[in-house]
OpenMM code with the backbone's topology and positions (N, CA, C; nanometers):
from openmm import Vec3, app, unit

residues = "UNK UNK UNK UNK UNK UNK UNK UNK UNK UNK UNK UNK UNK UNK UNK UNK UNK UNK UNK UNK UNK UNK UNK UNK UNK UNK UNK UNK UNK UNK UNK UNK UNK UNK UNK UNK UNK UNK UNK UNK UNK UNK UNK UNK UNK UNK UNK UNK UNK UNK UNK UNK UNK UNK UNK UNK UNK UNK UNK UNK UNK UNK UNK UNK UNK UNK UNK UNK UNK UNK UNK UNK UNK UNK UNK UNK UNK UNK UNK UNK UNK UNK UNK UNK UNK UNK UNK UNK UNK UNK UNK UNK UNK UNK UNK UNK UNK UNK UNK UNK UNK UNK UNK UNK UNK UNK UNK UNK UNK UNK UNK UNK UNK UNK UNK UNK UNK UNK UNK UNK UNK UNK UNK UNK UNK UNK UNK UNK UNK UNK UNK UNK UNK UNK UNK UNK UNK UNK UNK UNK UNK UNK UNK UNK UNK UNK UNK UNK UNK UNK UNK UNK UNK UNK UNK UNK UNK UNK UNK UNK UNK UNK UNK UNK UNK UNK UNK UNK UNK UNK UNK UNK UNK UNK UNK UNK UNK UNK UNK UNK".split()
positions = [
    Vec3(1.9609, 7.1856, 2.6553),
    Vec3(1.8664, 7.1517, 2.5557),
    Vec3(1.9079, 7.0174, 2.4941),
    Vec3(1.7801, 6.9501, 2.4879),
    Vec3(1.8167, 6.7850, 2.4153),
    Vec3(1.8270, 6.7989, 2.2615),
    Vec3(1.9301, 6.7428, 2.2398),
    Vec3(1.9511, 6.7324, 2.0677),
    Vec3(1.8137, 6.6858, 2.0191),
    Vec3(1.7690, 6.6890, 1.8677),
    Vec3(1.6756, 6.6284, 1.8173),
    Vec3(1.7366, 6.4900, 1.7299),
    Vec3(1.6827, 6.3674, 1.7592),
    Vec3(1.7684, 6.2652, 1.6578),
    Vec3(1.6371, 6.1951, 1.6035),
    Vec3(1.6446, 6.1705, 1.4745),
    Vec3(1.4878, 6.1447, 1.3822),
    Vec3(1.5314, 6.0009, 1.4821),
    Vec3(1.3788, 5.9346, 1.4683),
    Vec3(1.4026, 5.7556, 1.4606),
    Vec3(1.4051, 5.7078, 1.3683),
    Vec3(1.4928, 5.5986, 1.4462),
    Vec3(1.5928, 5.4988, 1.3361),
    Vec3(1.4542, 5.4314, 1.2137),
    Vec3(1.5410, 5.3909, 1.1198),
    Vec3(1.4709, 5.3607, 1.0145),
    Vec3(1.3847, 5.1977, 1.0596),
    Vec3(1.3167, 5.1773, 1.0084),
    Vec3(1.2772, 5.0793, 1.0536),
    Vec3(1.3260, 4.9613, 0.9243),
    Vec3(1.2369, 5.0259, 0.8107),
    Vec3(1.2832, 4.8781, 0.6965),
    Vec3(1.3711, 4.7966, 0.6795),
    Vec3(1.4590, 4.8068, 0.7106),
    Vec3(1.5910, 4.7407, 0.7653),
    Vec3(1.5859, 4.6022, 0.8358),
    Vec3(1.4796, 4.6434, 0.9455),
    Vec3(1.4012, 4.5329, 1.0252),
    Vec3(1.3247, 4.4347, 0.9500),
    Vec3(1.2340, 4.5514, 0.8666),
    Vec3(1.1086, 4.4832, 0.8160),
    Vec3(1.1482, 4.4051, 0.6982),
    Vec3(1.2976, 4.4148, 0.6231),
    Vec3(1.3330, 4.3856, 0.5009),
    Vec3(1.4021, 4.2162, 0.5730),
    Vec3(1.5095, 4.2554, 0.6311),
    Vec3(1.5213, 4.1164, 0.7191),
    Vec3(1.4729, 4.0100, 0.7727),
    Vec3(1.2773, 4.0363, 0.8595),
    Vec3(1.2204, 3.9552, 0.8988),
    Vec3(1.1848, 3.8879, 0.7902),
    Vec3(1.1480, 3.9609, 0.6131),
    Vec3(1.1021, 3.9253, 0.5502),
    Vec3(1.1885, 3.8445, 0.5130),
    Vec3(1.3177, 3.8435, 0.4506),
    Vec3(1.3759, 3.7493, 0.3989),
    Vec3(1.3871, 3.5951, 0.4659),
    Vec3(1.4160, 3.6444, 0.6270),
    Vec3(1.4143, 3.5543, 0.7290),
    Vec3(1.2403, 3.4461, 0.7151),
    Vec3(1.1690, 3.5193, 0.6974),
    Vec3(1.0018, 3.4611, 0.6922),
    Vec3(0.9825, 3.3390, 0.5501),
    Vec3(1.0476, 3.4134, 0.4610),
    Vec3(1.0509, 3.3583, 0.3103),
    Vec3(1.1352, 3.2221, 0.3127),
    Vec3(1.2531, 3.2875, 0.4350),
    Vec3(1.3333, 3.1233, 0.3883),
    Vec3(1.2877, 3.0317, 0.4640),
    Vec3(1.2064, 3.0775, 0.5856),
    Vec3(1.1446, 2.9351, 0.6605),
    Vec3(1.0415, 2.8704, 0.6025),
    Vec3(0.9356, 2.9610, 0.5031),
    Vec3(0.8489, 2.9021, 0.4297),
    Vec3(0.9182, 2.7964, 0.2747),
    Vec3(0.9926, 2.8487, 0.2454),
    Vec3(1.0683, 2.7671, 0.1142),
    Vec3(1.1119, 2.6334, 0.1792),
    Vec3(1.1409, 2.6492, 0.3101),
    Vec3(1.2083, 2.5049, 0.3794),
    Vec3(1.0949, 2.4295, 0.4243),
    Vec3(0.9789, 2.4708, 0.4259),
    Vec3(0.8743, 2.3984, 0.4503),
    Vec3(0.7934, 2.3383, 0.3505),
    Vec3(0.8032, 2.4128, 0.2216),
    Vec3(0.7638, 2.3963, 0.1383),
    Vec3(0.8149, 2.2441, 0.0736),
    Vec3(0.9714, 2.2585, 0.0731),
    Vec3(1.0679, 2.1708, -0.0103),
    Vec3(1.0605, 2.0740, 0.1258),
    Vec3(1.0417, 2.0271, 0.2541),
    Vec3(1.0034, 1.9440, 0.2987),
    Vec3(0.9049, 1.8489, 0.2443),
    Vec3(0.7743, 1.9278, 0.2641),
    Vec3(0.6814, 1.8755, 0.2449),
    Vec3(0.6635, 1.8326, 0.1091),
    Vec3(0.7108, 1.8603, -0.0176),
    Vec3(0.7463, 1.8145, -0.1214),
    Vec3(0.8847, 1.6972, -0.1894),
    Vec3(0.9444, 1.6947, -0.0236),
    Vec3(1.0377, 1.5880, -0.0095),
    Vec3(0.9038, 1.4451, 0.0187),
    Vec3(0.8572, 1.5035, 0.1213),
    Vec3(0.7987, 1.3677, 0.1776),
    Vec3(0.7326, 1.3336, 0.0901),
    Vec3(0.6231, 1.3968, 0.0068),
    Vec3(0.4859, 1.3554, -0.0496),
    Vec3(0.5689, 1.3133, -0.1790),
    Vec3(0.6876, 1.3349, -0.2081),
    Vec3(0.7411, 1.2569, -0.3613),
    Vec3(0.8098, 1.1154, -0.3182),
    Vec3(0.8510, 1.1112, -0.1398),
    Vec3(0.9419, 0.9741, -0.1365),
    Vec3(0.8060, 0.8928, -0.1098),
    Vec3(0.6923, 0.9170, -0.0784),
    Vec3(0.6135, 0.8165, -0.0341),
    Vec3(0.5112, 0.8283, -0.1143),
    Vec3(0.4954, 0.9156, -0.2707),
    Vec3(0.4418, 0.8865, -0.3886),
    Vec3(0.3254, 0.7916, -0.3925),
    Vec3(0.2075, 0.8364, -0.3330),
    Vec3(0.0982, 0.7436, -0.3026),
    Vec3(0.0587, 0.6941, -0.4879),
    Vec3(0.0866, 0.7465, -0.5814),
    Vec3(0.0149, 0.6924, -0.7100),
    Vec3(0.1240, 0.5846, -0.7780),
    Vec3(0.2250, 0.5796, -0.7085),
    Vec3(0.3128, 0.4151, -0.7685),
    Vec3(0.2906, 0.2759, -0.6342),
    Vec3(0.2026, 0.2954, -0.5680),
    Vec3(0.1836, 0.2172, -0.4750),
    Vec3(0.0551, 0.1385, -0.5329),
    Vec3(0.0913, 0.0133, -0.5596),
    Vec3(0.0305, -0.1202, -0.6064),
    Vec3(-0.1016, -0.0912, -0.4914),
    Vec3(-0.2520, -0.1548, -0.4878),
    Vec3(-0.3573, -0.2034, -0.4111),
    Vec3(-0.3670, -0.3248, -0.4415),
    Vec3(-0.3623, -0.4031, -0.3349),
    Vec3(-0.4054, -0.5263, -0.3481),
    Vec3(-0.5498, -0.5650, -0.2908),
    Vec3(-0.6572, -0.6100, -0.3931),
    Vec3(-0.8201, -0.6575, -0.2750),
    Vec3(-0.8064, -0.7380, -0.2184),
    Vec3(-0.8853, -0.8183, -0.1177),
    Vec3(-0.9366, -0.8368, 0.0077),
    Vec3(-1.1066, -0.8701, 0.0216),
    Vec3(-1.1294, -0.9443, 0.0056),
    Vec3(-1.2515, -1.0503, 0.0051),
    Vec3(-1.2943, -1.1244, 0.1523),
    Vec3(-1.3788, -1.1373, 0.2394),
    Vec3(-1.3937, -1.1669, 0.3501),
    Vec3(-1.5291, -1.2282, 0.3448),
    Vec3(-1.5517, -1.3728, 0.2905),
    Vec3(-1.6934, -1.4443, 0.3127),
    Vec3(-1.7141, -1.5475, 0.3990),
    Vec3(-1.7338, -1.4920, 0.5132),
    Vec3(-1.7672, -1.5700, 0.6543),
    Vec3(-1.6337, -1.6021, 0.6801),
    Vec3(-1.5351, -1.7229, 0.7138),
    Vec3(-1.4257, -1.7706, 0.7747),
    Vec3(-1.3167, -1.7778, 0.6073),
    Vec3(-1.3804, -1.7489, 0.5193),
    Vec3(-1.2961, -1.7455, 0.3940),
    Vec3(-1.2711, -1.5898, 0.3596),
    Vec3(-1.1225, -1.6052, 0.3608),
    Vec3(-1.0024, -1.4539, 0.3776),
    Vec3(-0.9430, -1.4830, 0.2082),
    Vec3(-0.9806, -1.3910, 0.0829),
    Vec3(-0.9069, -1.4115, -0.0362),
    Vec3(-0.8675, -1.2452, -0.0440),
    Vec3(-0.7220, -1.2771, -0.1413),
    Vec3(-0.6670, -1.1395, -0.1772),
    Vec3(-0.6773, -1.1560, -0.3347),
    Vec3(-0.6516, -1.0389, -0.3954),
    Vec3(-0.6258, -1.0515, -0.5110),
    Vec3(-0.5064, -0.9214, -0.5633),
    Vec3(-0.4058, -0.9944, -0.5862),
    Vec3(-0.2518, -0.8984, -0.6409),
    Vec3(-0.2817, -0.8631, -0.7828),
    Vec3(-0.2215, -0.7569, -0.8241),
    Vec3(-0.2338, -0.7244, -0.9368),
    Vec3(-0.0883, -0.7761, -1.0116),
    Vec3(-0.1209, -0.8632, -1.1149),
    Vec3(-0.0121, -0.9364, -1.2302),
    Vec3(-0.0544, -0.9366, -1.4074),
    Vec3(0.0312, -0.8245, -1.3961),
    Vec3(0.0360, -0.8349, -1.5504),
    Vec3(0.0619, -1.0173, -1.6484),
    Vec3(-0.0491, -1.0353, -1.7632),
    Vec3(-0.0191, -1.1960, -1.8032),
    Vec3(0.1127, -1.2598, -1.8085),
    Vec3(0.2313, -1.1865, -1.8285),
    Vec3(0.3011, -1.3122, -1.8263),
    Vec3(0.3968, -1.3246, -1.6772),
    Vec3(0.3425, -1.3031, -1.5537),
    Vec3(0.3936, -1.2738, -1.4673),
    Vec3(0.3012, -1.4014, -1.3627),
    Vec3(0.3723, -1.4226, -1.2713),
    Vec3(0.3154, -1.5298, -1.2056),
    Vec3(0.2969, -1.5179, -1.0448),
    Vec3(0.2708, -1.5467, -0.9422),
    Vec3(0.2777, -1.5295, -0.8265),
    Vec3(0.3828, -1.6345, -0.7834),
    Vec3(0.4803, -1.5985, -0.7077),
    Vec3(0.5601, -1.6805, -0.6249),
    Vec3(0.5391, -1.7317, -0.4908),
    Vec3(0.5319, -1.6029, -0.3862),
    Vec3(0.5416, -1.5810, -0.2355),
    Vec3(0.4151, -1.5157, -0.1853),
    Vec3(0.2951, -1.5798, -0.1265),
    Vec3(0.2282, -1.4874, -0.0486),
    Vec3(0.2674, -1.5276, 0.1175),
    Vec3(0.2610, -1.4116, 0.1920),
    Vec3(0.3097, -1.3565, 0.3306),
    Vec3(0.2142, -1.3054, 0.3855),
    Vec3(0.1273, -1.3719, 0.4644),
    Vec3(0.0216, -1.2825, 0.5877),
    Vec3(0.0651, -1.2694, 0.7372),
    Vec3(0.1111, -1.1363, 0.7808),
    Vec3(0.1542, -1.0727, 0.8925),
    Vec3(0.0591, -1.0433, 0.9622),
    Vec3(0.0430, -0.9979, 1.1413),
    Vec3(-0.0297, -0.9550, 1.2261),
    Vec3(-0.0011, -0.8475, 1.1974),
    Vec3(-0.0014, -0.7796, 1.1807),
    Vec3(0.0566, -0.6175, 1.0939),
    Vec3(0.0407, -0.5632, 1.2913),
    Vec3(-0.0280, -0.5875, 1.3349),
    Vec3(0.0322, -0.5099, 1.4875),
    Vec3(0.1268, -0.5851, 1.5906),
    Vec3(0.1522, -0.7067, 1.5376),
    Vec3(0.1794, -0.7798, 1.6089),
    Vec3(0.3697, -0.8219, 1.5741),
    Vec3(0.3464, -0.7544, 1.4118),
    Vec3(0.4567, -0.8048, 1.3484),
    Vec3(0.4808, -0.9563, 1.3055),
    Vec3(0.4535, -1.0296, 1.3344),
    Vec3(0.4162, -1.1642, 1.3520),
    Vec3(0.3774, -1.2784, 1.2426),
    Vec3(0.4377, -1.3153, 1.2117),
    Vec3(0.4187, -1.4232, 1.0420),
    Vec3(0.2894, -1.5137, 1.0896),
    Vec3(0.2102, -1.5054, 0.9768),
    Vec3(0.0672, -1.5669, 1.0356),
    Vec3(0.0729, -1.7200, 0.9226),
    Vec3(0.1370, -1.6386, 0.8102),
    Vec3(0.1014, -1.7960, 0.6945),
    Vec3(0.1857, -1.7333, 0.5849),
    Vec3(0.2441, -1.8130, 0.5007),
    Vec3(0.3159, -1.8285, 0.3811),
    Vec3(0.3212, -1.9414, 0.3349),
    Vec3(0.2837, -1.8885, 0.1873),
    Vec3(0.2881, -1.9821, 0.0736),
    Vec3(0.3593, -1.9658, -0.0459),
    Vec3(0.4174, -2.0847, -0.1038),
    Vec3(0.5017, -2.0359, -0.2055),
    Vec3(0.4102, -2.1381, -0.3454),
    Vec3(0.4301, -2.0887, -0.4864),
    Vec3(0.3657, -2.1461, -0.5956),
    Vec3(0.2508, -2.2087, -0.5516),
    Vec3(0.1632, -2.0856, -0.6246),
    Vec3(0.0332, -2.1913, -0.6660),
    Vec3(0.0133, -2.2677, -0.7381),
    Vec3(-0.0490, -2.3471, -0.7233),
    Vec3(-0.0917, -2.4641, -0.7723),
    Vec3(-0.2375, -2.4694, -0.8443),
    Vec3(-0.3286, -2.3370, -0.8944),
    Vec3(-0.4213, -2.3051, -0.9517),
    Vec3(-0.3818, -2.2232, -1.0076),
    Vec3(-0.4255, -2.1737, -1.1266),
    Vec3(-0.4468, -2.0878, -1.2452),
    Vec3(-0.5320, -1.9585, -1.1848),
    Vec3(-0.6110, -1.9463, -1.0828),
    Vec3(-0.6213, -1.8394, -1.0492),
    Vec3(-0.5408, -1.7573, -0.9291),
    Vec3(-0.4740, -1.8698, -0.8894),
    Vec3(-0.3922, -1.8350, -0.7753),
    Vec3(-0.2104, -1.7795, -0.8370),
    Vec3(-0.1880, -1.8295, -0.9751),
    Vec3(-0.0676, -1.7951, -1.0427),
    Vec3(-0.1287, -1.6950, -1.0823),
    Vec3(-0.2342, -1.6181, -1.1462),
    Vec3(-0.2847, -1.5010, -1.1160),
    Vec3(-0.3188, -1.4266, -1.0202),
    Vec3(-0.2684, -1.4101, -0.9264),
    Vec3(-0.2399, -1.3544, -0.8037),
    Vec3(-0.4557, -1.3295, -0.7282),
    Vec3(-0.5161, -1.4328, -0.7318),
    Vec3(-0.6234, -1.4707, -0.6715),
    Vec3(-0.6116, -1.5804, -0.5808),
    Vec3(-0.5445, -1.5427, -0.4539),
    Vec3(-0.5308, -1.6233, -0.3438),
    Vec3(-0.6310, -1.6587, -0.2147),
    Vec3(-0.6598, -1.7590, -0.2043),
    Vec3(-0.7582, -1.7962, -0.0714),
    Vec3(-0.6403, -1.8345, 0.0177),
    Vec3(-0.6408, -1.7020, 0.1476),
    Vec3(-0.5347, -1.7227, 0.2304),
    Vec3(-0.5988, -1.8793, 0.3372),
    Vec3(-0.4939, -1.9173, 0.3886),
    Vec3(-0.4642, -2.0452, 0.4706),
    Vec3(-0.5434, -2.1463, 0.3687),
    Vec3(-0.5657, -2.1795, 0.2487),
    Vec3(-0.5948, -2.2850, 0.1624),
    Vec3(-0.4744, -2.2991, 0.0915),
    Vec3(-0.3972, -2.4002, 0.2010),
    Vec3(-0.2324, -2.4798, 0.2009),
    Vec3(-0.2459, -2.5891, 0.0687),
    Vec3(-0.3394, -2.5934, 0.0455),
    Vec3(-0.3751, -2.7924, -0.0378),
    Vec3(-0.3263, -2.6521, -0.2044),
    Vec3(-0.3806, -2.5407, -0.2203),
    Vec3(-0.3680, -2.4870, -0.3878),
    Vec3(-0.2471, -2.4431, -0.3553),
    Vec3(-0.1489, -2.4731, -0.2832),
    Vec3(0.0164, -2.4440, -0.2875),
    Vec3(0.1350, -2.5576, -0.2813),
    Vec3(0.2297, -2.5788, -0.3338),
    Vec3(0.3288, -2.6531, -0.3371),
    Vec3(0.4069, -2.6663, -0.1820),
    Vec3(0.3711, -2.5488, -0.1148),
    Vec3(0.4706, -2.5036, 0.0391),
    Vec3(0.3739, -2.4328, 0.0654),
    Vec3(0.2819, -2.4498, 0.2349),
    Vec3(0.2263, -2.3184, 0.2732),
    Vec3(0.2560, -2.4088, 0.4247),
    Vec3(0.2278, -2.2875, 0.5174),
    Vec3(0.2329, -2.3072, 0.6688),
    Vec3(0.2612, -2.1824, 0.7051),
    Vec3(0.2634, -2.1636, 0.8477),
    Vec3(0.3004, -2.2287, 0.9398),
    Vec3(0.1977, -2.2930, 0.9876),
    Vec3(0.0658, -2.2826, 1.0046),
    Vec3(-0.0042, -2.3828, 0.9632),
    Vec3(-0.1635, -2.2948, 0.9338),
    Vec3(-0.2509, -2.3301, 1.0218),
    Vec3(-0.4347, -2.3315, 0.9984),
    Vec3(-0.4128, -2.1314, 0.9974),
    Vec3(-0.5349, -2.1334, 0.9563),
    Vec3(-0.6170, -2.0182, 0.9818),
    Vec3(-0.5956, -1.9820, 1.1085),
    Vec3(-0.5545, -1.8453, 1.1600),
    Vec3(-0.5876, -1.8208, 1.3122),
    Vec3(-0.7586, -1.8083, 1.4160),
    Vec3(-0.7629, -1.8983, 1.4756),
    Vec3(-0.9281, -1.8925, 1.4750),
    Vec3(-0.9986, -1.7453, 1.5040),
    Vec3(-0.8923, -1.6125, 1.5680),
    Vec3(-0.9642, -1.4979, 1.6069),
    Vec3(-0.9044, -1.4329, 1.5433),
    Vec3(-0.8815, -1.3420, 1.3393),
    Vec3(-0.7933, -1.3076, 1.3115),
    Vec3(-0.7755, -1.1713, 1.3679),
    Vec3(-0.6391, -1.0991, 1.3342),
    Vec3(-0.6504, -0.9800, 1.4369),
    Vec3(-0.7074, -0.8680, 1.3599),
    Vec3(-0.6384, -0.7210, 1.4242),
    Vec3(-0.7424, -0.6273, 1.3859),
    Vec3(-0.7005, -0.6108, 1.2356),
    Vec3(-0.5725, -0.6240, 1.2142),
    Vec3(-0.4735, -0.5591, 1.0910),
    Vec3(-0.4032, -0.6919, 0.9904),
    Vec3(-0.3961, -0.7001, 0.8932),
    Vec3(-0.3382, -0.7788, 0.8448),
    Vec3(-0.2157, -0.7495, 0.7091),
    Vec3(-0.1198, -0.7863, 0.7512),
    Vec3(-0.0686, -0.7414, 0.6517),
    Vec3(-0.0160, -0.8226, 0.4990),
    Vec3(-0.0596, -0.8017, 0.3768),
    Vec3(-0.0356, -0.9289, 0.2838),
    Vec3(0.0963, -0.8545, 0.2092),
    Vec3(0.1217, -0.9794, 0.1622),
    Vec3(0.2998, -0.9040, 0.0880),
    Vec3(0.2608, -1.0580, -0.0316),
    Vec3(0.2731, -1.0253, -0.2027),
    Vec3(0.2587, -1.0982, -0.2592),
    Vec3(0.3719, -1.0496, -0.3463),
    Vec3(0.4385, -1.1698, -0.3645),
    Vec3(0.5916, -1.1659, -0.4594),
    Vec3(0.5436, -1.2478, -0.5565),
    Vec3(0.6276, -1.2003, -0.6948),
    Vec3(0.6052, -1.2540, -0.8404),
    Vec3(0.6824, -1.4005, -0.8821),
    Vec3(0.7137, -1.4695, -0.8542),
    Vec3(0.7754, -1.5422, -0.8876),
    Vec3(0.8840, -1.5551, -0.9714),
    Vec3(0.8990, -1.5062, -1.1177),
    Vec3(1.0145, -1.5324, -1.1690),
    Vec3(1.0590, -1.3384, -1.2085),
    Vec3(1.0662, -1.2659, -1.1628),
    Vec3(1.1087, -1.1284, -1.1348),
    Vec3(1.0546, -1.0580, -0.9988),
    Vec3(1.1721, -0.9659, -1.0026),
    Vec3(1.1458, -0.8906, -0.8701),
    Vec3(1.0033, -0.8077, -0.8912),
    Vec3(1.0265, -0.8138, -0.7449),
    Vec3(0.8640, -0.6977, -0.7205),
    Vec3(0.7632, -0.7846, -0.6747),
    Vec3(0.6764, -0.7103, -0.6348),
    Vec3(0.5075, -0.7596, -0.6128),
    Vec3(0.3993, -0.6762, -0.5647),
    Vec3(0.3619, -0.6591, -0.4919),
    Vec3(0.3002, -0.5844, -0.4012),
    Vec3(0.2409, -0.5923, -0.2863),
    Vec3(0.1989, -0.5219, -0.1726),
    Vec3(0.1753, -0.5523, 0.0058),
    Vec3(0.0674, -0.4285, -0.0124),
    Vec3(-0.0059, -0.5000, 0.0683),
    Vec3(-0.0668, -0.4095, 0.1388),
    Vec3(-0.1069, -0.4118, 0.3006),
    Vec3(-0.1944, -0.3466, 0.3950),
    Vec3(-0.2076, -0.3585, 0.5148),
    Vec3(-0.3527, -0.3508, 0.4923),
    Vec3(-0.4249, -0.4288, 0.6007),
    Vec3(-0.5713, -0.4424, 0.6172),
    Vec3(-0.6607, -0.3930, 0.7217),
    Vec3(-0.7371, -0.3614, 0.7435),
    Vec3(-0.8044, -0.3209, 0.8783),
    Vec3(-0.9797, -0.4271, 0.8699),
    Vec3(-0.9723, -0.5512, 0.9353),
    Vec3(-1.0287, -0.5843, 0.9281),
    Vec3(-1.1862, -0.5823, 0.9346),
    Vec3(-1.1965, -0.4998, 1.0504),
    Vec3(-1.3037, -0.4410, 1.0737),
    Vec3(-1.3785, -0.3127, 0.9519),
    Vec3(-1.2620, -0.2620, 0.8654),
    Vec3(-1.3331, -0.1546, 0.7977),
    Vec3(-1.3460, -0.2684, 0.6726),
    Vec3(-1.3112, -0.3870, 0.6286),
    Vec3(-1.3236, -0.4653, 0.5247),
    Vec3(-1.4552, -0.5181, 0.5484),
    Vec3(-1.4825, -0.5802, 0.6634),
    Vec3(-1.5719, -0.6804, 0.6721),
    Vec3(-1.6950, -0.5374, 0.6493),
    Vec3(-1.7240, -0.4185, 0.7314),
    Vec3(-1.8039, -0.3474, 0.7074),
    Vec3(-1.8881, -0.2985, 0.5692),
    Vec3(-1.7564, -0.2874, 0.4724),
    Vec3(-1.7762, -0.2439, 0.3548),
    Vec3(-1.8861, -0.2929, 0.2389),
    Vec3(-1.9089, -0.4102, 0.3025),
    Vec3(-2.0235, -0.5345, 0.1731),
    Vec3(-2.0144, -0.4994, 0.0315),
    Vec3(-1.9113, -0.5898, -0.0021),
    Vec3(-1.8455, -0.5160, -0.1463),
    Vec3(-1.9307, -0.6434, -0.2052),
    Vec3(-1.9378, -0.6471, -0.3199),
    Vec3(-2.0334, -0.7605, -0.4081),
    Vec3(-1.9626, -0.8394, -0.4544),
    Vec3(-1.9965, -1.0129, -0.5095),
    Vec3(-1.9653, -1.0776, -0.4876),
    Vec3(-1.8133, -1.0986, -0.6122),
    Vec3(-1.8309, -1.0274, -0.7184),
    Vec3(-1.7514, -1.0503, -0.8006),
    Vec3(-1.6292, -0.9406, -0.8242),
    Vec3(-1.6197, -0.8632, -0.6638),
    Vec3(-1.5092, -0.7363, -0.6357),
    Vec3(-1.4283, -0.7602, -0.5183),
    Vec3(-1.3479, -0.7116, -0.4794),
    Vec3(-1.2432, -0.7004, -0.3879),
    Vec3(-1.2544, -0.5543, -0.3494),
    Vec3(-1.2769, -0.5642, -0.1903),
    Vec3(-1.1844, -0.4371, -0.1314),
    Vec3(-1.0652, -0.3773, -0.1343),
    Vec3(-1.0374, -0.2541, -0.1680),
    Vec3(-0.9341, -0.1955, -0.1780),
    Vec3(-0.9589, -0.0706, -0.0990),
    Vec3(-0.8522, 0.0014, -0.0948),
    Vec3(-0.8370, 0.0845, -0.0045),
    Vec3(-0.9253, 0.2208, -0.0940),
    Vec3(-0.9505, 0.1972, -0.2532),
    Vec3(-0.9364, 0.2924, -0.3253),
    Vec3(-1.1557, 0.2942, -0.3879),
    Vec3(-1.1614, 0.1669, -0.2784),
    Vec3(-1.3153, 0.1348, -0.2949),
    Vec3(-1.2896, 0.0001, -0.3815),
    Vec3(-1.4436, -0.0311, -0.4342),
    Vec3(-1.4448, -0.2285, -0.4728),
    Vec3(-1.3948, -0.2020, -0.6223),
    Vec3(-1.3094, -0.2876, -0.5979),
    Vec3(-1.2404, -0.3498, -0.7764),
    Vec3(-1.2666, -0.4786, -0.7975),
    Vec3(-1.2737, -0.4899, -0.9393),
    Vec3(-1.2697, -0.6238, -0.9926),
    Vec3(-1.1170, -0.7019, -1.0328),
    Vec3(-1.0777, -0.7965, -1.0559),
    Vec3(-0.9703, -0.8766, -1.0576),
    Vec3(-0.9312, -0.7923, -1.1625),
    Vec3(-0.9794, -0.7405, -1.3159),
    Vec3(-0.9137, -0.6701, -1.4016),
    Vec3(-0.8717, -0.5265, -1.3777),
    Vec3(-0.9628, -0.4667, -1.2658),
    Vec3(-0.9491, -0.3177, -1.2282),
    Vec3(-0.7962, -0.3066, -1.1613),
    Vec3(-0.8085, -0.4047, -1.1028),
    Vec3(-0.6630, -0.4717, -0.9791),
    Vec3(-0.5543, -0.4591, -1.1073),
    Vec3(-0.5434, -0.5774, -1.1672),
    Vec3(-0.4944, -0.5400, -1.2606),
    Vec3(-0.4080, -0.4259, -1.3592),
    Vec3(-0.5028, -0.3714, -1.3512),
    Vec3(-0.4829, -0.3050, -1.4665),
    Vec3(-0.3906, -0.1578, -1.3855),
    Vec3(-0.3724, -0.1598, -1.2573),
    Vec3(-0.2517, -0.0969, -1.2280),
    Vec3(-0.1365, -0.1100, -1.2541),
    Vec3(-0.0967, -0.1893, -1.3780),
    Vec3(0.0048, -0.2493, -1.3673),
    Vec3(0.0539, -0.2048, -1.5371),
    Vec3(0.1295, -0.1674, -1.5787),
    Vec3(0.1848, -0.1089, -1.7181),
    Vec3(0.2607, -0.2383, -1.7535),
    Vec3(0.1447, -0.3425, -1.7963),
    Vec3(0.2377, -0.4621, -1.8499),
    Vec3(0.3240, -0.4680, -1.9273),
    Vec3(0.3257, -0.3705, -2.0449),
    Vec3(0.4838, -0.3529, -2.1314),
    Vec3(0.5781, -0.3346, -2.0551),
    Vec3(0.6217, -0.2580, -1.9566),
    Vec3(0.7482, -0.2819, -1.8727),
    Vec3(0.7287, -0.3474, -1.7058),
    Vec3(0.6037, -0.3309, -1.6816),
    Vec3(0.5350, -0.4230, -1.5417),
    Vec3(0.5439, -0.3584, -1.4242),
    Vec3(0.5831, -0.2459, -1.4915),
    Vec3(0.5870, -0.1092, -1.3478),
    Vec3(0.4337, -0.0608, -1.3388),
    Vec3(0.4358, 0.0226, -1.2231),
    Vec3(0.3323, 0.0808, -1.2350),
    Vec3(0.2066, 0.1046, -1.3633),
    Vec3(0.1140, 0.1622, -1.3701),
    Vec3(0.0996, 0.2087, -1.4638),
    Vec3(0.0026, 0.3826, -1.4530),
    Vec3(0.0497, 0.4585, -1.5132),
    Vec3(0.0717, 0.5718, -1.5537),
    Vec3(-0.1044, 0.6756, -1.5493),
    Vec3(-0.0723, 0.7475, -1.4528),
    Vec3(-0.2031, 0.8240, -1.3894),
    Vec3(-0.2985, 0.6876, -1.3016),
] * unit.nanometer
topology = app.Topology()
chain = topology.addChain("A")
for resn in residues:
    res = topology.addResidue(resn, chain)
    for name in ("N", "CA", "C"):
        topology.addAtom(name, app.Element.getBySymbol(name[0]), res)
């Protein structure tokens, strides 16, 4: 005659997978709350983007007593330095309202002309002149030129701003970000 033996308990199992289940979700969790805090999309500067026929303007956001130093236009696919300029030489351009490859409103620009076919992506990087910081952004030319933003706004990634909207990302009492 066969002994009788109850079956084994199970919860044991079920208490384990659970703990085991809980800690892979907490590690996914605190990932994904790693990434989305190091790459903090609401302290990231927009810079606009203006496109009227063969004339390419950006506009950086600079709190008043802050000036533009360095603008930098990259092939952003290409990696590739397209034009840099250092000090403007206009009052709207030391307000970070730049007409890219217009070398004559800068003290230093080159490497030289306009590219006659620009590419798909562009990337602008605008530095402040007398403190660190500035702000970059990347372009997609084709979704700019599409957009028909009006005449007194800039494209942004965030839809059309005006030179003060641009602006006004900027917490001029300390010149960081600014707040929501």
């Amino acid at each position: 005659m066969t002994q009788y033996r109850p079956p084994r308990p199970v919860w044991p199992f079920v208490l384990v997978g659970s703990v085991f289940g809980l800690a892979f979700l907490a590690a996914i969790g605190v990932g994904v709350y790693t990434v989305r805090a190091m790459s903090d999309p609401e302290t990231s500067l927009l810079i606009g983007i203006r496109i009227d026929g063969t004339r390419v303007s950006v506009k950086a956001p600079v709190c008043p007593a802050d000036r533009v130093g360095t603008v930098e236009v990259y092939d952003s696919d290409a990696e590739k330095l397209l034009w840099r300029a250092r000090r403007p030489r206009t009052p709207e351009g030391e307000r970070g309202a730049v007409t890219l490859w217009q070398a004559g409103d800068f003290l230093a620009a080159g490497p030289g002309a306009r590219p006659r076919t620009l590419p798909a992506t562009l990337d602008v990087s605008v530095a402040y002149a007398d403190r660190d910081g500035g702000a970059d952004d990347v372009f997609d030319l084709r979704e700019v030129r599409a957009a028909r933003v009006p005449a007194d706004r800039y494209w942004t990634h965030d839809g059309p701003r005006t030179d003060a909207q641009i602006d006004a990302q900027l917490r001029c009492d300390g010149g960081g970000p600014a707040e929501g």
